[in-house]
mmCIF file of the N, C-alpha and C atoms, coordinates in Angstrom:
data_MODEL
# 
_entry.id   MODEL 
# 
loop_
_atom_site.group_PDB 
_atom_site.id 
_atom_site.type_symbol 
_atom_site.label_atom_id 
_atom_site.label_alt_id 
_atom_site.label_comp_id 
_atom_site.label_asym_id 
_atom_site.label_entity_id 
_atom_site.label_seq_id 
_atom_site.pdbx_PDB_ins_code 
_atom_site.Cartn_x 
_atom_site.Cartn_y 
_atom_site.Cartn_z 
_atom_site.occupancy 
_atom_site.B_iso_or_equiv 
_atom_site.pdbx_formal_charge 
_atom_site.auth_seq_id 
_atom_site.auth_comp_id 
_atom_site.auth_asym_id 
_atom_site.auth_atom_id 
_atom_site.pdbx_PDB_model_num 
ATOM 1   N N  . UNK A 1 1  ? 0.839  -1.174 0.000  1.00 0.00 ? 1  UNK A N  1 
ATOM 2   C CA . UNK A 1 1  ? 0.000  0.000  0.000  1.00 0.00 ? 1  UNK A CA 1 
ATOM 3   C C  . UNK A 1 1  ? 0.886  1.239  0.000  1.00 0.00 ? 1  UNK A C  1 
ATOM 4   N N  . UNK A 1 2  ? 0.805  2.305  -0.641 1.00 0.00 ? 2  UNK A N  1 
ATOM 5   C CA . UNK A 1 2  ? 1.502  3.546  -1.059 1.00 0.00 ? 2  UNK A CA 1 
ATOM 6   C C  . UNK A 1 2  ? 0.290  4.702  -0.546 1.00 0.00 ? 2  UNK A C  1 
ATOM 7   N N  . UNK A 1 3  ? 1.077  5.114  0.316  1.00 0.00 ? 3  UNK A N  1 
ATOM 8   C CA . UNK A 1 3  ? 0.342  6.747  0.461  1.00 0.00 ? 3  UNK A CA 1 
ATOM 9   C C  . UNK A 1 3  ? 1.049  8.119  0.048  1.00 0.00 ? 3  UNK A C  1 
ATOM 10  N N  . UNK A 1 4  ? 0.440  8.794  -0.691 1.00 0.00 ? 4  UNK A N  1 
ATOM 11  C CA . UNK A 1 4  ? 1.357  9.512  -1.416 1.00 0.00 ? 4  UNK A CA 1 
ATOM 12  C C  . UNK A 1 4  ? 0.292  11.003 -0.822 1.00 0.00 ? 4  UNK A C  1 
ATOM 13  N N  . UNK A 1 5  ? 0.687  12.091 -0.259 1.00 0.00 ? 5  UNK A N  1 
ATOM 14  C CA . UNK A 1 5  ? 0.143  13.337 -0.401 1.00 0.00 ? 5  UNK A CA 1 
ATOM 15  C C  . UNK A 1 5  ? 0.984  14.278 0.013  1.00 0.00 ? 5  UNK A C  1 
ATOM 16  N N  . UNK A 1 6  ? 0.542  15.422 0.701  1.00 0.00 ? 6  UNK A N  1 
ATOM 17  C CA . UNK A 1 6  ? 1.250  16.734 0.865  1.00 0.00 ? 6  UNK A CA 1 
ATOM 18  C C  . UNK A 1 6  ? 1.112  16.661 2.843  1.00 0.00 ? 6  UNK A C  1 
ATOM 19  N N  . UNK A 1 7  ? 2.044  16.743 3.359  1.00 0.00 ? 7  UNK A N  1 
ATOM 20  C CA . UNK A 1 7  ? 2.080  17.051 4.729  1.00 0.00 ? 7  UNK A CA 1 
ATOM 21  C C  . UNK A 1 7  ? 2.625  18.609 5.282  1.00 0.00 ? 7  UNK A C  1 
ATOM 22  N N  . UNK A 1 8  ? 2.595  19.288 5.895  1.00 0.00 ? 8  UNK A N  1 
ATOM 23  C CA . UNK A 1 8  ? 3.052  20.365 6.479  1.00 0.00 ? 8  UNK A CA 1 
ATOM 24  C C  . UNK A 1 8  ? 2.838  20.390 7.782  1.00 0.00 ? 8  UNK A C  1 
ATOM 25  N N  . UNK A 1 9  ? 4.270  21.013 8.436  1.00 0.00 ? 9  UNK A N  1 
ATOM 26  C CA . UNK A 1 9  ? 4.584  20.982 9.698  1.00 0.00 ? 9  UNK A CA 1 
ATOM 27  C C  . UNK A 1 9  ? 5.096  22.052 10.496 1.00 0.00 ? 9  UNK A C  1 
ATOM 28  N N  . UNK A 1 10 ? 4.746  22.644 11.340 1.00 0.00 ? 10 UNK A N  1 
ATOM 29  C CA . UNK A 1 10 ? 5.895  24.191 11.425 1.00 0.00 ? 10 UNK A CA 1 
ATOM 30  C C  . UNK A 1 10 ? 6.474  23.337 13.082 1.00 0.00 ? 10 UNK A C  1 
ATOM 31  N N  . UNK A 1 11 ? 7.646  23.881 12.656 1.00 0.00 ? 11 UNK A N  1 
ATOM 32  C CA . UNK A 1 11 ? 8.780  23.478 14.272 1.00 0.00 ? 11 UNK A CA 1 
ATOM 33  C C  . UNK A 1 11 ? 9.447  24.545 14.129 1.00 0.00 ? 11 UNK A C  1 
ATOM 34  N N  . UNK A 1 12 ? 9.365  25.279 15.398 1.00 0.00 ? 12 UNK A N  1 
ATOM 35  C CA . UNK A 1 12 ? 9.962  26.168 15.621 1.00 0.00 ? 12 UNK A CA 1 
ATOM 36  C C  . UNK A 1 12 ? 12.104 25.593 16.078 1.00 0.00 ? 12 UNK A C  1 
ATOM 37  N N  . UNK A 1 13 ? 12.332 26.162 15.915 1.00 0.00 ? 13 UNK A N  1 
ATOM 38  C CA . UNK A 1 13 ? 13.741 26.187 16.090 1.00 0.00 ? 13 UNK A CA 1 
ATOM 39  C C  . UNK A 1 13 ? 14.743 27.615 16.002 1.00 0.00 ? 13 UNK A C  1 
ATOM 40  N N  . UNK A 1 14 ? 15.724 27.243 16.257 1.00 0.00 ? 14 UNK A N  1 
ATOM 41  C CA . UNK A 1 14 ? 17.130 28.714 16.733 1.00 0.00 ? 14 UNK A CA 1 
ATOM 42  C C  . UNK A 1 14 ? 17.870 27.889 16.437 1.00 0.00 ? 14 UNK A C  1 
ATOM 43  N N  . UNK A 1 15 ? 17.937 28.255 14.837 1.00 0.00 ? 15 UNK A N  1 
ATOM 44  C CA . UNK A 1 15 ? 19.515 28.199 14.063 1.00 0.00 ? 15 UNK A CA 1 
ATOM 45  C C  . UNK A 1 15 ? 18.961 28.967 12.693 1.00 0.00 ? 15 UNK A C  1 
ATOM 46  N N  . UNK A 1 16 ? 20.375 29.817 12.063 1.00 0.00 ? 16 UNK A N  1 
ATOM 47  C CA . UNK A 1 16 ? 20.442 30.391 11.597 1.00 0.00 ? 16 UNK A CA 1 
ATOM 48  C C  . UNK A 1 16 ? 20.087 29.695 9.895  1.00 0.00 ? 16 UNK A C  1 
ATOM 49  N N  . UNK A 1 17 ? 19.429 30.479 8.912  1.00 0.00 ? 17 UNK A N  1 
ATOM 50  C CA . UNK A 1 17 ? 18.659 29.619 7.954  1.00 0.00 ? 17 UNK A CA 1 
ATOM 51  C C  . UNK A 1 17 ? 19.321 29.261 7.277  1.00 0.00 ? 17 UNK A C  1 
ATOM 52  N N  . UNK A 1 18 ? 21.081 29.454 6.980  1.00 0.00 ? 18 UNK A N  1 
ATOM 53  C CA . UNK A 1 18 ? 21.521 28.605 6.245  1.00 0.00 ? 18 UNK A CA 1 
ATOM 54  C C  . UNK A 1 18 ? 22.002 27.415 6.630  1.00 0.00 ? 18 UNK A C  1 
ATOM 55  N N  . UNK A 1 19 ? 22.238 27.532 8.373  1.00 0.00 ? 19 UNK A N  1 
ATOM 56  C CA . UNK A 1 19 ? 22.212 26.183 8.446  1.00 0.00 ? 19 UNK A CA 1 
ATOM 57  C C  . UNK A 1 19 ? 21.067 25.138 8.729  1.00 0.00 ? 19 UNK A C  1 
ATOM 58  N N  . UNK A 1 20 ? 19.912 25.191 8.852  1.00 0.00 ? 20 UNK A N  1 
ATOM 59  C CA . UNK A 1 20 ? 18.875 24.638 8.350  1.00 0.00 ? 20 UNK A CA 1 
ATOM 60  C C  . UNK A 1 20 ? 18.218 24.521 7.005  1.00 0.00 ? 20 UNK A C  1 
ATOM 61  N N  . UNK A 1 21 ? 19.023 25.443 6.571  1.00 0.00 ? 21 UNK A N  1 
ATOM 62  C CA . UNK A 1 21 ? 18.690 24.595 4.579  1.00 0.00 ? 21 UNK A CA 1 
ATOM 63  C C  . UNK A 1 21 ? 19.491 23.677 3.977  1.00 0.00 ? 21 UNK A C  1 
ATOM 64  N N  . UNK A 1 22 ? 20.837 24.087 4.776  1.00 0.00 ? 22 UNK A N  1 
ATOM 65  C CA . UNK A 1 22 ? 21.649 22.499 4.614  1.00 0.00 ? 22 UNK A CA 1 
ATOM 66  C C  . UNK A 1 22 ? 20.829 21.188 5.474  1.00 0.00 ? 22 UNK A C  1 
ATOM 67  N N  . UNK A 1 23 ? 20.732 21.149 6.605  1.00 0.00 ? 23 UNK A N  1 
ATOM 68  C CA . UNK A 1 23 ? 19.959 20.360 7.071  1.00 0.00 ? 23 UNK A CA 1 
ATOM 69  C C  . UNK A 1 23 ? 18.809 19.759 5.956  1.00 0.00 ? 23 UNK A C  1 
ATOM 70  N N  . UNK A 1 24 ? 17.926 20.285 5.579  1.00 0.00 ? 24 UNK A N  1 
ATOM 71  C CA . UNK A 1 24 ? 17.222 19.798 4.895  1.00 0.00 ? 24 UNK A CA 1 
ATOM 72  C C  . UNK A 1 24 ? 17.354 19.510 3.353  1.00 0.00 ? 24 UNK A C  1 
ATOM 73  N N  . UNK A 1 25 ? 18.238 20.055 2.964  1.00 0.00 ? 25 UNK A N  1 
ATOM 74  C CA . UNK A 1 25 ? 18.764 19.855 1.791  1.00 0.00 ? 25 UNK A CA 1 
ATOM 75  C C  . UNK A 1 25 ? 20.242 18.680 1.423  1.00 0.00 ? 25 UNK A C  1 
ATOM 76  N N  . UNK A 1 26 ? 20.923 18.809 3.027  1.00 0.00 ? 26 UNK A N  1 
ATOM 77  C CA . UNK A 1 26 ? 21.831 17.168 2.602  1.00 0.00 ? 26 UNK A CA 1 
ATOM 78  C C  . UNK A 1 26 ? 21.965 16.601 4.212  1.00 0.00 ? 26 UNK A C  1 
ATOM 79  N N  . UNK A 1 27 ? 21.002 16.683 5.225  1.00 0.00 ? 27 UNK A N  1 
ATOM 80  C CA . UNK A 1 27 ? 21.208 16.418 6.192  1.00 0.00 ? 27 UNK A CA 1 
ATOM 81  C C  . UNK A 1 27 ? 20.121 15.667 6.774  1.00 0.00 ? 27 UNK A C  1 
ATOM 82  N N  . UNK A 1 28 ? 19.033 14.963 5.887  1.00 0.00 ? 28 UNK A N  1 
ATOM 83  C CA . UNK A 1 28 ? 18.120 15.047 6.539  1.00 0.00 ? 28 UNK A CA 1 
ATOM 84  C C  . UNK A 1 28 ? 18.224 14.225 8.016  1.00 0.00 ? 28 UNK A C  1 
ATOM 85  N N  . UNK A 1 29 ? 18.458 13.263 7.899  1.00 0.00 ? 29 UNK A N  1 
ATOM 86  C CA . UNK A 1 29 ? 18.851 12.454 8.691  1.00 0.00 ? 29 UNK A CA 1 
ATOM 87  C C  . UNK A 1 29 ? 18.918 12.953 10.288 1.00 0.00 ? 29 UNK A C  1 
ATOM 88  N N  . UNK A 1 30 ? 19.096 14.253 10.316 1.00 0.00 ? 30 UNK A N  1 
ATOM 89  C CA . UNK A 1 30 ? 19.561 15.069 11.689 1.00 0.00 ? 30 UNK A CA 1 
ATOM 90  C C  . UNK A 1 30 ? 18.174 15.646 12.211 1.00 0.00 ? 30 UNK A C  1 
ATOM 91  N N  . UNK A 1 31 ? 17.316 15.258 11.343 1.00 0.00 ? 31 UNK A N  1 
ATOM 92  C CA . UNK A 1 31 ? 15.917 16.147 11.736 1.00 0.00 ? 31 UNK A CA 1 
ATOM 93  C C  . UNK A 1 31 ? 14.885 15.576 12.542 1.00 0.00 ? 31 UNK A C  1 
ATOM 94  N N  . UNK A 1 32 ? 15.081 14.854 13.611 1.00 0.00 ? 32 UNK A N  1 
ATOM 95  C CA . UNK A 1 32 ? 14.827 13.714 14.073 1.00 0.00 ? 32 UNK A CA 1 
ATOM 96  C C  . UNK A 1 32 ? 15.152 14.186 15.465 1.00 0.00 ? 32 UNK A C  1 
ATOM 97  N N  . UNK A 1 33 ? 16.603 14.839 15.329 1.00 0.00 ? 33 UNK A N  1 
ATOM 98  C CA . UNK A 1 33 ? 17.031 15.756 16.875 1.00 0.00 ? 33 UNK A CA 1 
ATOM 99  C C  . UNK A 1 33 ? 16.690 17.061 17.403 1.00 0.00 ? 33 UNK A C  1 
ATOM 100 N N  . UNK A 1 34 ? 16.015 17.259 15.867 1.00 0.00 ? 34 UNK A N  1 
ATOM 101 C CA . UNK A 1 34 ? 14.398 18.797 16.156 1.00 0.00 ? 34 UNK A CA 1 
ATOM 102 C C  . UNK A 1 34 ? 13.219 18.692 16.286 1.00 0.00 ? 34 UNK A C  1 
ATOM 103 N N  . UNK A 1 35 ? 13.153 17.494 16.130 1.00 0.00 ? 35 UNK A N  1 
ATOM 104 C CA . UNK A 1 35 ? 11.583 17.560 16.295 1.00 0.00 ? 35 UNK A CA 1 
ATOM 105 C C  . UNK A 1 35 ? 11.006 16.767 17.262 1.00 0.00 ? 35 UNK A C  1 
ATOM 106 N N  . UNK A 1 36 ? 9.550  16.952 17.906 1.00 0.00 ? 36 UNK A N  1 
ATOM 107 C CA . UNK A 1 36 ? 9.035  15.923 18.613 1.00 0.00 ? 36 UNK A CA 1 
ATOM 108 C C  . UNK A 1 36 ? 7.929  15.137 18.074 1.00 0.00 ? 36 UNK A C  1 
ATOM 109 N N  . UNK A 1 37 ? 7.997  15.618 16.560 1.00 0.00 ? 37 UNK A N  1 
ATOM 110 C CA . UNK A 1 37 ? 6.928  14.815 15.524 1.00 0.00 ? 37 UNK A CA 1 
ATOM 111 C C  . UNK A 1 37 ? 7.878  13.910 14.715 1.00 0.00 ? 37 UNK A C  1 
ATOM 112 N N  . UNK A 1 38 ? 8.661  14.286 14.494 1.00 0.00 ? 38 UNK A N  1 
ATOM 113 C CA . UNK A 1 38 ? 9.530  13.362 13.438 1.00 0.00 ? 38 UNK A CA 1 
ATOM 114 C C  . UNK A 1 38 ? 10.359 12.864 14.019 1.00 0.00 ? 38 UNK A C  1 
ATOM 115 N N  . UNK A 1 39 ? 10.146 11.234 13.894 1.00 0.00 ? 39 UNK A N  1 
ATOM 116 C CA . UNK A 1 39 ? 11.196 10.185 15.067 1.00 0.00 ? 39 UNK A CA 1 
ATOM 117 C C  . UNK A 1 39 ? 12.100 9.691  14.402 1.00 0.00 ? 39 UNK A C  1 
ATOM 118 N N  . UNK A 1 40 ? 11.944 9.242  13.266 1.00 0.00 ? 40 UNK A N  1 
ATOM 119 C CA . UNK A 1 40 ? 12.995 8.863  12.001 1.00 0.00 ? 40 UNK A CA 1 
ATOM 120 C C  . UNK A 1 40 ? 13.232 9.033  10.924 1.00 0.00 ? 40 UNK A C  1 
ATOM 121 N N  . UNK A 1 41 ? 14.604 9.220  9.850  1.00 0.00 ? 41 UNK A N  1 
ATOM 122 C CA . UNK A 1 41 ? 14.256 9.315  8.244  1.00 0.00 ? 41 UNK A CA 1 
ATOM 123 C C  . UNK A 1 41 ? 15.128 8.310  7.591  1.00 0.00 ? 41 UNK A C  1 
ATOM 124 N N  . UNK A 1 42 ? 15.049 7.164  7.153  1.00 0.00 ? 42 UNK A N  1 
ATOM 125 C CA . UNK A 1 42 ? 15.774 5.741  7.029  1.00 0.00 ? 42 UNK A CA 1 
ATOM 126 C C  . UNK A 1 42 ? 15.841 6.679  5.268  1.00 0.00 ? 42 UNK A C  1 
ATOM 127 N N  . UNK A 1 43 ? 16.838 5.970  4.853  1.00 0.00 ? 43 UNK A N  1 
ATOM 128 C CA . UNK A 1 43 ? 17.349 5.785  3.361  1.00 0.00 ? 43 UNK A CA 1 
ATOM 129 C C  . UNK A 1 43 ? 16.981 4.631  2.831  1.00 0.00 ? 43 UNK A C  1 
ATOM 130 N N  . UNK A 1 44 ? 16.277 4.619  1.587  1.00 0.00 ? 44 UNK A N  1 
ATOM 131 C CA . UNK A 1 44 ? 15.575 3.266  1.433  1.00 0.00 ? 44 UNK A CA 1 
ATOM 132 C C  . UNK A 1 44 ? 16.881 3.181  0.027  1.00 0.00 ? 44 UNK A C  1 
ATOM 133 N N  . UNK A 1 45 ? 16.885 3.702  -1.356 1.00 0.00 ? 45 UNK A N  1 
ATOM 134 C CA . UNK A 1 45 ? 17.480 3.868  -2.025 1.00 0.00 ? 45 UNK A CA 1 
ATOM 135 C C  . UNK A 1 45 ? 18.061 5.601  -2.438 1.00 0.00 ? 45 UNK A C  1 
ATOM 136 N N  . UNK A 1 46 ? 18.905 5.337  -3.033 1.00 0.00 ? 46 UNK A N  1 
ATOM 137 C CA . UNK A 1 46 ? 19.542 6.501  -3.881 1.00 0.00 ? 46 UNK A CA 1 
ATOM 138 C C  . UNK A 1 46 ? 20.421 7.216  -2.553 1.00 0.00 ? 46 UNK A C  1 
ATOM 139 N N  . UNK A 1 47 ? 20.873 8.103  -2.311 1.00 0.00 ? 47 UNK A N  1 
ATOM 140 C CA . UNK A 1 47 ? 21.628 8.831  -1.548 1.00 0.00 ? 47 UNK A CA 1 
ATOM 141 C C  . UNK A 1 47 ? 20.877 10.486 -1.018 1.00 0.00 ? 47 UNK A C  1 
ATOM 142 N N  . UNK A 1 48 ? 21.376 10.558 -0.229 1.00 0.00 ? 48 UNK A N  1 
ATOM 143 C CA . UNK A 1 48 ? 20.513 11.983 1.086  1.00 0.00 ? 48 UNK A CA 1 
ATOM 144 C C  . UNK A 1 48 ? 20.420 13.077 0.007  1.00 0.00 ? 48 UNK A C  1 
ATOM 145 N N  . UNK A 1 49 ? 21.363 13.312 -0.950 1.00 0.00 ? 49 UNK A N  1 
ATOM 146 C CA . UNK A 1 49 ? 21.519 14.488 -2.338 1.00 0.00 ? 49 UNK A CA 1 
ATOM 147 C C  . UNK A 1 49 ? 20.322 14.764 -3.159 1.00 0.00 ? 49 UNK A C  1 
ATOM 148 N N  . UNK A 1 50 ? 20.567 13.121 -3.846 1.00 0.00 ? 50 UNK A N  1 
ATOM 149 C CA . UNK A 1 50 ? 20.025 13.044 -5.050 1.00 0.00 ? 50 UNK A CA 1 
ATOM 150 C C  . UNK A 1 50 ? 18.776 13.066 -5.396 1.00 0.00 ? 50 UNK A C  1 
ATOM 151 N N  . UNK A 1 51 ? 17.988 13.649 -6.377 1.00 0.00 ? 51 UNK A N  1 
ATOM 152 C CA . UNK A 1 51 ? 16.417 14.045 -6.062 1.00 0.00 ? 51 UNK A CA 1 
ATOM 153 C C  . UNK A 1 51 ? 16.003 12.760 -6.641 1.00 0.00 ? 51 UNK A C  1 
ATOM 154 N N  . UNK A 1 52 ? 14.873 11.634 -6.243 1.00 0.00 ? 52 UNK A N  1 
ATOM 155 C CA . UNK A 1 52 ? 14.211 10.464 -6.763 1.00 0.00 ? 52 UNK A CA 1 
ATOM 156 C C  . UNK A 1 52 ? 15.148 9.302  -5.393 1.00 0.00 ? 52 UNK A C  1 
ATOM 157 N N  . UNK A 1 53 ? 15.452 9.921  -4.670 1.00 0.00 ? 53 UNK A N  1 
ATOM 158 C CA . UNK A 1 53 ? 16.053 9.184  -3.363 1.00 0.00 ? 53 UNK A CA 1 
ATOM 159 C C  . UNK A 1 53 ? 14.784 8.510  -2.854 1.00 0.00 ? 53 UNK A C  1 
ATOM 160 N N  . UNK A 1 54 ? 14.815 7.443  -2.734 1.00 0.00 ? 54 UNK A N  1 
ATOM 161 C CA . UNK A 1 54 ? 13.612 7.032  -1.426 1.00 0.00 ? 54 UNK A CA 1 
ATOM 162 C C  . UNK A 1 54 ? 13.972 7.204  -0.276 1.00 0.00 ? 54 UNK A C  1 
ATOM 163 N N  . UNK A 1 55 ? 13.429 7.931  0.881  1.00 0.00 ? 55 UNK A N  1 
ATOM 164 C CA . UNK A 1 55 ? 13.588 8.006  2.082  1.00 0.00 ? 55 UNK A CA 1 
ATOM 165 C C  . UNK A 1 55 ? 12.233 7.640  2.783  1.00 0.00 ? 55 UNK A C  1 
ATOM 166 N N  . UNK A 1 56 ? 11.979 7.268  3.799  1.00 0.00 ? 56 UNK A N  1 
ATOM 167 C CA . UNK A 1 56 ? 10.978 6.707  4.842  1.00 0.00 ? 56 UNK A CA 1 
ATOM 168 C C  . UNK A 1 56 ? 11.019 7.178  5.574  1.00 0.00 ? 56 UNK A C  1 
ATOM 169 N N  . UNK A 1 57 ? 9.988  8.731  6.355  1.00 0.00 ? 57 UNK A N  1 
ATOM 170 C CA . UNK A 1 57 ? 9.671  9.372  7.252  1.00 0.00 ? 57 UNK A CA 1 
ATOM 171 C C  . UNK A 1 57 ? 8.586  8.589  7.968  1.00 0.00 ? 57 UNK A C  1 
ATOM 172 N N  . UNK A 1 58 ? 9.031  9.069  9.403  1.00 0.00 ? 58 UNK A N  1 
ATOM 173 C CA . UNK A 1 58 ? 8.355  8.544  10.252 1.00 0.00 ? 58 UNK A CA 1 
ATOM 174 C C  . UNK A 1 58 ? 7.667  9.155  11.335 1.00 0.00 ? 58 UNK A C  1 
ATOM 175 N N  . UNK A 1 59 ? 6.963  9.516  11.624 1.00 0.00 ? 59 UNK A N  1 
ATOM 176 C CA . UNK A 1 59 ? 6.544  10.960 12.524 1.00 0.00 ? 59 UNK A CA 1 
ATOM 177 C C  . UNK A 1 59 ? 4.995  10.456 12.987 1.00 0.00 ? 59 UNK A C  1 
ATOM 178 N N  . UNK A 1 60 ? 4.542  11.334 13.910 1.00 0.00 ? 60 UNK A N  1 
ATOM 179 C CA . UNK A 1 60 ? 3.146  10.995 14.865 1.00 0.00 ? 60 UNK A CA 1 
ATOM 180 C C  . UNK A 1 60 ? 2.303  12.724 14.122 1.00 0.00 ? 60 UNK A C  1 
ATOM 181 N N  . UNK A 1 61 ? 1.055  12.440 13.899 1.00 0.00 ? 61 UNK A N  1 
ATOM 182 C CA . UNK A 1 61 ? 0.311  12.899 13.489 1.00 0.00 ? 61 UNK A CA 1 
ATOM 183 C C  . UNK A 1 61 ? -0.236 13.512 15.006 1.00 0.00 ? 61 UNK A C  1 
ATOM 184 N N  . UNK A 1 62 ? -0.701 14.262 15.485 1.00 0.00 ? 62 UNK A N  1 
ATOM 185 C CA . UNK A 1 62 ? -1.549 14.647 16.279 1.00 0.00 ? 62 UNK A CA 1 
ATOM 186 C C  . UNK A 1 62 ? -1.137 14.325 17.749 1.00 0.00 ? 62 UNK A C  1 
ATOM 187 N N  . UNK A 1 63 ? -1.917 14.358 18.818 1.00 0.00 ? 63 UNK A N  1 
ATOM 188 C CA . UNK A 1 63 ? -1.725 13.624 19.685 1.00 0.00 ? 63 UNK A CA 1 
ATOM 189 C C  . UNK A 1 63 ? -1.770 12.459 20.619 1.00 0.00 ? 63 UNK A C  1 
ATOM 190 N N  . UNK A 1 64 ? -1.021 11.892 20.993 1.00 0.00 ? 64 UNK A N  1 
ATOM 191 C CA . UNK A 1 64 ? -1.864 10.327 21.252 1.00 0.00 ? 64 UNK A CA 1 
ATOM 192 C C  . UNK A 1 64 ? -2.378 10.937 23.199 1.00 0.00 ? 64 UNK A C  1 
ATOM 193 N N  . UNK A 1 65 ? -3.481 10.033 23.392 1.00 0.00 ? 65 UNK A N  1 
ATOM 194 C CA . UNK A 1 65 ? -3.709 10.717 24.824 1.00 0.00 ? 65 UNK A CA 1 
ATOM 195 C C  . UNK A 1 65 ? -3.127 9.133  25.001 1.00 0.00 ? 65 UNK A C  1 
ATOM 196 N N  . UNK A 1 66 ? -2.864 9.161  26.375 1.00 0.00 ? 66 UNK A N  1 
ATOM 197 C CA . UNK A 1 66 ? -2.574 7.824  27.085 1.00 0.00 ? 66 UNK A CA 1 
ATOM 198 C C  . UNK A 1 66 ? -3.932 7.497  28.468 1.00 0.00 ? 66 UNK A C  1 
ATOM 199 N N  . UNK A 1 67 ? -4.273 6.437  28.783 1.00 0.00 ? 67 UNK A N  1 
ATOM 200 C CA . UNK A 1 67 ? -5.570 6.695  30.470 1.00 0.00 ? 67 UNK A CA 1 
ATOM 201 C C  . UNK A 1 67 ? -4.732 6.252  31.182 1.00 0.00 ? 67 UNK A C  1 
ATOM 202 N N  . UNK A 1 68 ? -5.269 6.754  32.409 1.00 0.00 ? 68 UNK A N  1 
ATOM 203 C CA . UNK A 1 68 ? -4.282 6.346  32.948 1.00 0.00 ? 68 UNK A CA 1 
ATOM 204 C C  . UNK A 1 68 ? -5.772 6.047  34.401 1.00 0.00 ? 68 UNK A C  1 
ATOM 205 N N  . UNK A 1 69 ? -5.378 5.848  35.878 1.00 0.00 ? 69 UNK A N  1 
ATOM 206 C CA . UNK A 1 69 ? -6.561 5.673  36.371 1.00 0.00 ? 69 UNK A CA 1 
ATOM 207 C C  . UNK A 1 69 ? -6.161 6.753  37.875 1.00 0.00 ? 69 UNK A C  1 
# 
């Protein structure tokens, strides 16, 4: 099964924007240590650069409640 759409996310952060456009442009891998939505980004094929890379994001949608008693 393939899910394919558009996600958007705002995370605030303090670093300066060129070094967060490297981040996202050959780092993704590090974005995992900013966020508390995004837990992983695995490399499936191709390399962190190259555009048609498969990568596998992994992140929590919303909030989970937990019960507790």
């Amino acid at each position: 099964m393939v899910l394919q759409g558009k996600l958007e996310i705002e995370i605030e952060i303090k670093a300066p924007a060129a070094k967060f456009y490297n981040i996202l442009r050959k780092q993704n891998h590090h974005i995992p240590n900013i966020s508390d939505s995004i837990h992983a980004i695995d490399l499936h094929e191709g390399d962190w650069e190259t555009p048609g890379s498969v990568k596998q994001w992994t992140y929590t949608l919303g909030k989970s409640v937990q019960g507790g008693s």
